[in-house]
C-alpha positions as CSV (number, residue, x, y, z in Angstrom):
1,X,-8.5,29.4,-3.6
2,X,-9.4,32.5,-3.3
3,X,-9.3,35.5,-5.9
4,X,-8.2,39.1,-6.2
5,X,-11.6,39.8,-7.1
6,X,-13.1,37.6,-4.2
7,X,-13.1,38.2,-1.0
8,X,-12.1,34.9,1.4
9,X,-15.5,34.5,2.6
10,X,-17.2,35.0,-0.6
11,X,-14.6,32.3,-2.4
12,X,-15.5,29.2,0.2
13,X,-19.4,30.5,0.0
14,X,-18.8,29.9,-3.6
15,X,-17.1,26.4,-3.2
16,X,-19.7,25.2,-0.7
17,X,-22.6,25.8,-3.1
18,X,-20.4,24.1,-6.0
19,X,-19.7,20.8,-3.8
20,X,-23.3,20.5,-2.1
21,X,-24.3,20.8,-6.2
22,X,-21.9,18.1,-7.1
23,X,-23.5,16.2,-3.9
24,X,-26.5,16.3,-5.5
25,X,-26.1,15.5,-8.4
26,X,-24.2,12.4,-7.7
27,X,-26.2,11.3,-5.0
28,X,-29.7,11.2,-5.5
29,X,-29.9,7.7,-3.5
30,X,-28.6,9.4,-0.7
31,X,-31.0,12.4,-0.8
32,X,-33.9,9.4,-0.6
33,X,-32.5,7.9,1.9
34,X,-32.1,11.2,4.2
35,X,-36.1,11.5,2.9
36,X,-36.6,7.8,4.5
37,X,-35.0,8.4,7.4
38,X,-36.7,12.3,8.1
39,X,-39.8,10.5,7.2
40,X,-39.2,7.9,10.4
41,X,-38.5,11.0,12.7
42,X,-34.5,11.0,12.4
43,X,-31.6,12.8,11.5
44,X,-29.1,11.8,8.8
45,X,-26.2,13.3,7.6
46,X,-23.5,12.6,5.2
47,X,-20.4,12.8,6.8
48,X,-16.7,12.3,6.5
49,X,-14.5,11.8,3.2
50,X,-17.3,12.2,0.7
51,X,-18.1,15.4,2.0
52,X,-14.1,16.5,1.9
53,X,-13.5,15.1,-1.4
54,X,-16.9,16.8,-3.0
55,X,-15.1,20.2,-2.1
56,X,-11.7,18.7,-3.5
57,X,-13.9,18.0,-7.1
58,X,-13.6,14.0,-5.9
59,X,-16.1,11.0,-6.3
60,X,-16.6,8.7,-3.3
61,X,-17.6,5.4,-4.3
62,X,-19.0,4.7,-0.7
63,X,-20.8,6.6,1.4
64,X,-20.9,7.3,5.2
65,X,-23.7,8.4,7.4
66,X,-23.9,9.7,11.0
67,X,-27.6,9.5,12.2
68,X,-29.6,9.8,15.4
69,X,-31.0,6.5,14.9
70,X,-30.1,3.5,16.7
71,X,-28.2,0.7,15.0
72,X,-31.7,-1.6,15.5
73,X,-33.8,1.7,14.0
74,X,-31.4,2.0,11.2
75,X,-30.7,-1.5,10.2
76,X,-35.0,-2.0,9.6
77,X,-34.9,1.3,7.7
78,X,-32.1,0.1,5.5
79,X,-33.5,-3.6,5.2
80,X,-36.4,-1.5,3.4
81,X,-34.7,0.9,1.2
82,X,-31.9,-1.1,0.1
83,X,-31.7,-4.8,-1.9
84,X,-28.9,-6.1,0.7
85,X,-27.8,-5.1,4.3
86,X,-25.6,-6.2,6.8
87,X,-24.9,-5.6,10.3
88,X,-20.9,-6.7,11.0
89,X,-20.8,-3.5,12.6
90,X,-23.0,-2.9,14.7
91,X,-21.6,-3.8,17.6
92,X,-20.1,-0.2,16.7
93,X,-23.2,1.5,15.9
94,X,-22.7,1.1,11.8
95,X,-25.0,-1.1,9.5
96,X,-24.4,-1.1,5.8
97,X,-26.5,-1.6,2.8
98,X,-26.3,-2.2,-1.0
99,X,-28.5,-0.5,-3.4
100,X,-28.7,-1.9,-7.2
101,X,-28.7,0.8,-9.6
102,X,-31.8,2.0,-11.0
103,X,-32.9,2.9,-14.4
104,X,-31.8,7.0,-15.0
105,X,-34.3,7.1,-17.8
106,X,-34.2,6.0,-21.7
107,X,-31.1,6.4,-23.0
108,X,-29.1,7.6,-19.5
109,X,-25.7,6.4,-18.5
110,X,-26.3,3.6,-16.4
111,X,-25.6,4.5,-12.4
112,X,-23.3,2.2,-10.4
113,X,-24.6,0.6,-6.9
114,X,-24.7,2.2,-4.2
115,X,-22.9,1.3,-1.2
116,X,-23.9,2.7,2.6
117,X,-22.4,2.8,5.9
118,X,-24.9,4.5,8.6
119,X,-23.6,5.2,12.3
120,X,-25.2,6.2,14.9
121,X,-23.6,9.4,16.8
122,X,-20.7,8.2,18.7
123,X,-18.4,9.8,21.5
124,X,-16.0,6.9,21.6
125,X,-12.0,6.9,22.7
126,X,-9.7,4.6,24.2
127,X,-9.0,4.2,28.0
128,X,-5.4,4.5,28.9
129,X,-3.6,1.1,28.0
130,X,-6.1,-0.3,26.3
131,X,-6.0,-1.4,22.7
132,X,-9.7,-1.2,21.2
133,X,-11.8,1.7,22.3
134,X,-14.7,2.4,24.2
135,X,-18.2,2.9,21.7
136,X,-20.4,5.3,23.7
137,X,-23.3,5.9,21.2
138,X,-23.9,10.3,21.1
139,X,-27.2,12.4,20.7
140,X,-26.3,15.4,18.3
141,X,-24.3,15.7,14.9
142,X,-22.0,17.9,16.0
143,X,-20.8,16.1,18.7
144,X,-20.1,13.7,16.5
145,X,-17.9,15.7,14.5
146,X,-16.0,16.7,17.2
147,X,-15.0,13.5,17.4
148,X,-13.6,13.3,14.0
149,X,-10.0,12.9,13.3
150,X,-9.3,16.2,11.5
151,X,-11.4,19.3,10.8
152,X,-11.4,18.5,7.1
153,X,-13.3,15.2,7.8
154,X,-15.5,17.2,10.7
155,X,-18.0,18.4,7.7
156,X,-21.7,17.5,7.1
157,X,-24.1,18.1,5.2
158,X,-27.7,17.2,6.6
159,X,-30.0,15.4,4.6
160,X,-32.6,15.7,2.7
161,X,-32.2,19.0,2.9
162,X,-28.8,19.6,1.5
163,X,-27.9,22.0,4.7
164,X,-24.3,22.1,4.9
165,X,-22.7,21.5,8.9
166,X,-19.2,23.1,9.5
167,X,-18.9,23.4,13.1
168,X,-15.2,23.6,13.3
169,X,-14.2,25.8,10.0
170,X,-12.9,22.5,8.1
171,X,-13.5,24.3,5.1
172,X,-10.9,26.7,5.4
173,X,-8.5,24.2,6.7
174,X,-9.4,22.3,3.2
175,X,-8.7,25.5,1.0
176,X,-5.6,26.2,3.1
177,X,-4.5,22.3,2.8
178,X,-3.6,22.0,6.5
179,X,-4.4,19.1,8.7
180,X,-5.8,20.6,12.1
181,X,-8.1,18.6,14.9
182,X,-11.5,19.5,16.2
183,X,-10.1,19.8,19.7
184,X,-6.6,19.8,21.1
185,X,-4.1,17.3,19.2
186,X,-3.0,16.2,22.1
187,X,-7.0,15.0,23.6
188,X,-7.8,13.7,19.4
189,X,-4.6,11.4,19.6
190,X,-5.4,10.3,22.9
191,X,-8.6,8.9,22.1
192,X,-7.5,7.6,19.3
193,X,-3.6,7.2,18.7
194,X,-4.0,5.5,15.1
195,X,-5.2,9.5,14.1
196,X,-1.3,10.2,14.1
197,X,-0.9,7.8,11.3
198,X,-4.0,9.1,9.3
199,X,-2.1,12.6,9.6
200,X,0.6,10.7,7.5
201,X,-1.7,9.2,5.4
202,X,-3.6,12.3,4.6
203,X,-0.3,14.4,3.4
204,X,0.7,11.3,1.2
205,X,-3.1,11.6,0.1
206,X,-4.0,15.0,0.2
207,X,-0.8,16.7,-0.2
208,X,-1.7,18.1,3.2
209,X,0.2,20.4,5.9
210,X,0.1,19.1,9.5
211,X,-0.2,22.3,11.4
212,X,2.6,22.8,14.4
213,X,0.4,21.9,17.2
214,X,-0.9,18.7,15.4
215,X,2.6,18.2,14.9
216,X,3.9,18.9,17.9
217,X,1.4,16.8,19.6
218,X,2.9,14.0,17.3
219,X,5.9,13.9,17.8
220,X,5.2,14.2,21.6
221,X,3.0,11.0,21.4
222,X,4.2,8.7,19.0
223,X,4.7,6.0,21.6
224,X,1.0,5.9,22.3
225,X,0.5,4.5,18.6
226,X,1.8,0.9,20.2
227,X,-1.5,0.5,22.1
228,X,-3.1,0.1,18.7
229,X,-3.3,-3.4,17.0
230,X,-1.0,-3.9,14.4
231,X,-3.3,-4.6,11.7
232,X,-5.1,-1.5,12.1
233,X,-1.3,0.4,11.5
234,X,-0.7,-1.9,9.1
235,X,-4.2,-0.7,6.9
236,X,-3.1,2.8,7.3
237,X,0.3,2.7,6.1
238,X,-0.9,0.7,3.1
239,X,-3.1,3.4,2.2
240,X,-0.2,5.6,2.9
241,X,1.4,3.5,0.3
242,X,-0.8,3.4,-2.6
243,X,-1.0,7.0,-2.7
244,X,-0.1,9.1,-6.0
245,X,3.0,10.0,-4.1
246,X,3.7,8.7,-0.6
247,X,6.6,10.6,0.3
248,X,5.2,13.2,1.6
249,X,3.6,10.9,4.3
250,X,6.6,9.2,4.6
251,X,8.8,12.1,6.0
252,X,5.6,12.9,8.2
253,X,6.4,9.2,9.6
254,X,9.8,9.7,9.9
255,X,10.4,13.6,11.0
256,X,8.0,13.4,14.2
257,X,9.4,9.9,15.2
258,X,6.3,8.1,14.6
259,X,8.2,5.5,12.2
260,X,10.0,4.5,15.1
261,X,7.3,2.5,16.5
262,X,5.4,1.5,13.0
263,X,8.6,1.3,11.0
264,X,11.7,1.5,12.8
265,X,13.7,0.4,9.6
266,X,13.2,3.4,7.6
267,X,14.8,6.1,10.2
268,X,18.0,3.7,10.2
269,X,18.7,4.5,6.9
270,X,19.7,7.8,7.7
271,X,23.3,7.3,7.7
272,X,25.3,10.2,8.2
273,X,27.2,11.3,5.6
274,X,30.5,12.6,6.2
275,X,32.7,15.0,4.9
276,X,34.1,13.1,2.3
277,X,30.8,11.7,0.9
278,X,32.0,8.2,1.1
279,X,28.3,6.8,1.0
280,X,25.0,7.9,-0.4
281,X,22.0,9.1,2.1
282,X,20.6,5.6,2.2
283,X,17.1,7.0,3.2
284,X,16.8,9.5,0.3
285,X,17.6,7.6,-1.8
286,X,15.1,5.0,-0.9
287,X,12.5,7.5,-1.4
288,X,13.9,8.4,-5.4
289,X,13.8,4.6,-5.4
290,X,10.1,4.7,-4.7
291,X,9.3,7.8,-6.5
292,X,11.2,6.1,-9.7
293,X,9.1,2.4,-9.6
294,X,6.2,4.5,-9.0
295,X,7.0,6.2,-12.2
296,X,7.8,2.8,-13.8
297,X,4.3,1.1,-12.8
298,X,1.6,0.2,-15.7
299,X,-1.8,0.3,-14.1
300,X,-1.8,-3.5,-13.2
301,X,0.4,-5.7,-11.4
302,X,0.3,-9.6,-11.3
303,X,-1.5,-11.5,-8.3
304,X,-1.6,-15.2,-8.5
305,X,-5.6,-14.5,-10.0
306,X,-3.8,-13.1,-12.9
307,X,-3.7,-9.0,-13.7
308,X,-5.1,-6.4,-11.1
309,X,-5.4,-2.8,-11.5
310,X,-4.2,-0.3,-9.4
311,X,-0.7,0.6,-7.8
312,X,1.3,-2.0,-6.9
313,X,1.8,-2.5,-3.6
314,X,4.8,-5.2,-3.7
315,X,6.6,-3.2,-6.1
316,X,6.2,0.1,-3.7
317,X,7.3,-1.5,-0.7
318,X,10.5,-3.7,-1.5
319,X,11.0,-0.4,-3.4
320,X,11.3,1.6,0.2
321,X,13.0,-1.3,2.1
322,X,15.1,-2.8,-0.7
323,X,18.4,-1.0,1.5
324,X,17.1,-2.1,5.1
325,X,20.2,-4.1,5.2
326,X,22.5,-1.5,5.1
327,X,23.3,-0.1,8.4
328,X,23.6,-3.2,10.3
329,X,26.5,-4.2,7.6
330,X,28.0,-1.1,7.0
331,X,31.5,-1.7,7.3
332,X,34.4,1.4,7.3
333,X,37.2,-0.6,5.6
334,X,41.2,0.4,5.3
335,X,41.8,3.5,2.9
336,X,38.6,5.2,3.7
337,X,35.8,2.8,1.5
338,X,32.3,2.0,2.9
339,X,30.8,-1.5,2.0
340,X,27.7,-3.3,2.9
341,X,28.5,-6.6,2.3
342,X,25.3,-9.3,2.0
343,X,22.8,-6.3,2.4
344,X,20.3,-7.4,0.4
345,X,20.3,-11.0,2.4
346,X,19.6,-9.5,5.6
347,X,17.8,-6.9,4.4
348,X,15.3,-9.8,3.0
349,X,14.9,-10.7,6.2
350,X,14.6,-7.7,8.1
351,X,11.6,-7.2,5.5
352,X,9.9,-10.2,6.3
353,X,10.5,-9.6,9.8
354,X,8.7,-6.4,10.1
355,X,6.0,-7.1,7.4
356,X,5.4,-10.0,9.5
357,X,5.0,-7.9,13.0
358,X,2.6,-5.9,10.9
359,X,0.3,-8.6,10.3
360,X,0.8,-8.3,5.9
361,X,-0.6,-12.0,4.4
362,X,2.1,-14.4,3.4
363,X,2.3,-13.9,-0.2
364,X,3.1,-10.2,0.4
365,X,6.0,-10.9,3.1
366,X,7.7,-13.5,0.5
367,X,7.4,-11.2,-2.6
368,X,8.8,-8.4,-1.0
369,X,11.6,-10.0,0.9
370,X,12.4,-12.2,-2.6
371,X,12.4,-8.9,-4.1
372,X,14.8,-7.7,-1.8
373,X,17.4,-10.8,-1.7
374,X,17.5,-10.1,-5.3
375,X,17.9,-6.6,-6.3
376,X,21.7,-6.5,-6.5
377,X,22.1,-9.4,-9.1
378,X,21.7,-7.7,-11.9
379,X,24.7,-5.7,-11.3
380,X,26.9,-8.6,-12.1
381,X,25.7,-8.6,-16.0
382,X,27.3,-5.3,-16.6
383,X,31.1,-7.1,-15.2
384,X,31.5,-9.6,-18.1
385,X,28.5,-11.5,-20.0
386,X,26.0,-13.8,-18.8
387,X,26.0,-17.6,-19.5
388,X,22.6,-18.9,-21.1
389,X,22.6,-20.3,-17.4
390,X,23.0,-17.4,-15.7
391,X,19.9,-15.9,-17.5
392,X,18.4,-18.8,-17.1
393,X,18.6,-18.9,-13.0
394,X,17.9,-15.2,-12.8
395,X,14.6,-15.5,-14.5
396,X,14.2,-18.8,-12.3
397,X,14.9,-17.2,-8.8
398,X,12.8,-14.1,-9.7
399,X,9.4,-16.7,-10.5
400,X,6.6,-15.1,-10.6
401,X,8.5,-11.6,-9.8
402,X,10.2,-11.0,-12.7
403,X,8.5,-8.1,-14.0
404,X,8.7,-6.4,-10.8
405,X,12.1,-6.7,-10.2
406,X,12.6,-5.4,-13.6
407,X,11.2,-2.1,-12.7
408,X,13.2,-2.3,-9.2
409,X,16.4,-2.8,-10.7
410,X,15.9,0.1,-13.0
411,X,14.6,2.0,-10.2
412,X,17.6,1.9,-8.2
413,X,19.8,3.7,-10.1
414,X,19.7,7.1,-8.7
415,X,23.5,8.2,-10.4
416,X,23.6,11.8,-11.6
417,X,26.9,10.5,-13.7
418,X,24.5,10.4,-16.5
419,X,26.9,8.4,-18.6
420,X,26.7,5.8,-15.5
421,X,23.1,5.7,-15.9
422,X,23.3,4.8,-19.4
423,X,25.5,2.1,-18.9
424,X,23.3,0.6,-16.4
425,X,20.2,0.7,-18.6
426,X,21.9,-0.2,-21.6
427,X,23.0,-3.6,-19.5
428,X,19.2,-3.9,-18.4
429,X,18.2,-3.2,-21.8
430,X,20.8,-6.3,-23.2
431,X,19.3,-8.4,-20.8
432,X,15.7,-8.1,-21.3
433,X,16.7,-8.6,-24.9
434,X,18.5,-11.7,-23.8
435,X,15.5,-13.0,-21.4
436,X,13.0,-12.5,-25.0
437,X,15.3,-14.4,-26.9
438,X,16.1,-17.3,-24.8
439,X,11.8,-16.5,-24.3
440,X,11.2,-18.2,-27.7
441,X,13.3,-21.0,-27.6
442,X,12.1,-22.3,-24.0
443,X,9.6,-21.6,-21.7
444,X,11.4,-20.1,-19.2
445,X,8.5,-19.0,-16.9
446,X,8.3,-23.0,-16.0
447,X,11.9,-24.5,-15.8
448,X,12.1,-27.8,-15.0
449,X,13.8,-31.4,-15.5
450,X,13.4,-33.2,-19.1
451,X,12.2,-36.2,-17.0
452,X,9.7,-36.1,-13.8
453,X,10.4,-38.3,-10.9
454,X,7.8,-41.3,-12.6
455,X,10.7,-41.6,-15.4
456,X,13.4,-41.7,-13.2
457,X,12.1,-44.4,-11.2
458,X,11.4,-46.5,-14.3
459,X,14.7,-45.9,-16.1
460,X,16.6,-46.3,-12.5
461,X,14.1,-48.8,-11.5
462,X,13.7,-47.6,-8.1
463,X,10.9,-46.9,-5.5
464,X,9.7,-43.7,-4.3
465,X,12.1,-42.2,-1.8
466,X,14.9,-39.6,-1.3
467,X,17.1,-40.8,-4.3
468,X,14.7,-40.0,-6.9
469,X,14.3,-36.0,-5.4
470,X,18.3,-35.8,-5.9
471,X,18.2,-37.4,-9.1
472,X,15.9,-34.6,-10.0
473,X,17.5,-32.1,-8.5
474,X,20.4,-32.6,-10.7
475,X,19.0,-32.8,-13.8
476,X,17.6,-29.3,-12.5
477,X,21.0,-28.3,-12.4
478,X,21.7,-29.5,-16.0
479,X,18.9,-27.9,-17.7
480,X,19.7,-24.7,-16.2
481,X,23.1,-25.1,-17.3
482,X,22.8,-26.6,-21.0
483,X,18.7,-25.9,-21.6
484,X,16.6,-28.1,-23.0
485,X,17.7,-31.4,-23.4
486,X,16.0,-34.5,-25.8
487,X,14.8,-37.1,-24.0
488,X,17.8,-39.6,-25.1
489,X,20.4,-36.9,-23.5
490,X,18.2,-36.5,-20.6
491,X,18.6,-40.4,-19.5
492,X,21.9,-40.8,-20.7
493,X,22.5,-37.8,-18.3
494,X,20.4,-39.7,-15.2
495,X,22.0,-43.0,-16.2
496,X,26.0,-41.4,-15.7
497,X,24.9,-39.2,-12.5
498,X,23.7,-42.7,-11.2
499,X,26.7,-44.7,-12.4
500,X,28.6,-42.1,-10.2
501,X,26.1,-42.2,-7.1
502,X,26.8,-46.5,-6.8
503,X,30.5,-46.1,-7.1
């Protein structure tokens, strides 16, 4: 950041007035609320990410507050300057509010709501062993920064009166883009071990360097991170994630042995490669995997609501562990050949395995491991063309999916024989076409039988019971196979399968 023409000192002078300037401006709620509070004989500060990203030109759509108020004091002060609080935290010392926007004047851009978190000074940490830590409620601001994960988040800025609170030179750190602690590494991760995963998360973030001691003091401790419950990792390494690029964060995970304990899988796939290059680097190329879906996403991504915005998290992680299977099947065969035979079917449910240990909801652990099962089938098209049927089940298998593994497919070819990555998406490019065609003669996103179980017990004339479910089964079978079929085929089809069945 800083100029020829500048002197150091001079530049992050320059860069403090700019962000408190941006503070204010985007903030004015927040500068009446530090007048409420002053006005009730307390201290109130803005703390944490909003602060950071001002400096970094960013807008914080919530914001935090560290105050010398007690969570009682504070929740009656925001039941009156706010249209909605709520107190789920304050067992922790934080009490939230909502504030509706108000009118900016004729003809102003309408402002959005504002949304508060105020904490009271803490000093809290976890006691050796245990898994949630100890909330011991502080008396002065900057002991509460001292407390933060990472000088960059260790900044203030008093309000009302816009006085900006740097006890530990976080603002250097910031326009030197290095991750360093308020105190010793090795005393921050002990209090709190899941601050070794926010490192991660920050590079992925931030595009952050972890300075050696911070480092150093991760790699030392990354066994500590197990005392910490696994849907707090879980939340971290999501955000890690949905970053613009995570692999920055990944390697963190990965080159101080903290992925070990959070996600053991992704280490393994550093097979060694030897001297006559007989398989790829399984775990770079799961990163170029990533890197390429990324590349490939739209903006939204289905959910079962219907389109989302945002990164897609599915996509992002069957794209890192679509390989998982790998080294437990690697085989050395006869003539010096590798092969993983079955890979992606117990990679599919190593997947479901872990994302399961790391407490993700259901419909997450099914996509990705379904994701995973099925990324290899599309290299079959390029050996000889698909049936109508085989279309047919691919779209079938992949549901809800299909788009996704779309971009996964495509994303996995990381060839630099760039006439072998034509090929590839020239075959992916004939199928989509063939998926559109079949597309507008039959709805393929809801392949079923020409005739539901009611008509098969009326034409069979049977009760309910486990006949009727293989009847329909194989009429399944048939309309994948042939497609639609009229309603006289359909029963003369039921009619000969059940000729068959009573002889």
């Amino acid at each position: 950041m800083p100029t020829s023409s500048s002197s150091p000192g001079s530049d992050l002078l320059a860069l403090q007035r700019r962000a408190l300037q941006v503070l204010a401006d985007l903030a004015p709620a927040a500068l009446e609320l530090g007048e409420v509070f002053a006005a009730a004989g307390h201290e109130l500060a803005l703390v944490g990410g909003p602060v950071r990203d001002a400096f970094l030109g960013r807008v914080s759509a919530d914001l935090d507050f560290a105050t010398s108020a007690s969570p009682d004091q504070t929740e009656r002060l925001l039941a009156r300057w706010g249209d909605a609080h709520w107190d789920i935290g304050k067992a922790f010392g934080t009490i939230g509010a909502r504030r509706h926007a108000r009118p900016a004047g004729p003809g102003a851009e309408a402002r959005p709501d504002v949304v508060v978190e105020v904490t009271t000074y803490r000093t809290d940490a976890y006691e050796s062993g245990s898994r949630k830590p100890d909330v011991v409620f502080g008396d002065t601001l900057e002991g509460d920064l001292s407390r933060r994960d990472f000088t960059v988040n260790a900044m203030a800025v008093r309000l009302p009166s816009l006085t900006f609170v740097d006890p530990f030179d976080g603002l250097a750190d910031l326009a030197a883009r290095r991750l360093r602690t308020p105190v010793t590494a090795e005393q921050s991760f002990d209090d709190d071990p899941l601050r070794m995963m926010r490192a991660a998360r920050f590079a992925a973030q931030l595009g952050f360097d972890l300075t050696p001691d911070v480092r150093a003091a991760v790699e030392a401790m990354a066994g500590r991170i197990e005392i910490v419950s696994a849907e707090r990792v879980r939340d971290e390494l999501v955000k890690l994630m949905l970053a613009t690029d995570p692999r920055p964060g990944l390697e963190v995970l990965v080159e101080t042995g903290l992925a070990e304990h959070v996600l053991p899988e992704l280490p393994a796939l550093r097979l060694e490669i030897d001297e006559h290059h007989r398989h790829k680097d399984v775990y770079q190329h799961s990163l170029t995997v990533l890197a390429q879906a990324i590349d490939l996403e739209t903006g939204t991504h289905e959910q079962p609501t219907g389109p989302v915005p945002g990164p897609d998290l599915v996509l992002r992680l069957a794209a890192l562990l679509h390989d998982i299977g790998k080294p437990p099947t690697r085989r050395f065969e006869p003539g010096g050949g590798v092969s993983f035979h079955h890979h992606e079917v117990v990679g599919a449910k190593m997947a479901a395995r872990r994302l399961k240990a790391l407490r993700f909801d259901k419909e997450t652990v099914q996509a990705v491991a379904r994701l995973t099962e099925l990324h290899l089938r599309f290299h079959g098209y390029g050996d000889g063309a698909w049936t109508d049927s085989a279309v047919r089940r691919y779209v079938t298998d992949a549901g809800p999916h299909l788009e996704r593994l779309h971009r996964l497919t495509r994303s996995d070819c990381t060839t630099r024989n760039r006439r072998k990555a034509d090929r590839l998406s020239f075959a992916y490019d004939d199928l989509e076409h063939r998926i559109a065609e079949l597309r507008e003669k039959e709805s393929l996103a809801a392949i079923r039988p020409d005739l539901d179980g009611q008509q098969i017990m009326e034409i069979l004339g049977i009760s309910p019971g486990p006949q009727v479910g293989q009847a329909y089964k194989h009429l399944l079978e048939l309309r994948m196979e042939l497609g639609p079929r009229t309603p006289e085929e359909a029963e003369a089809d039921l009619r000969a399968w059940w000729a068959a069945q009573q002889s």
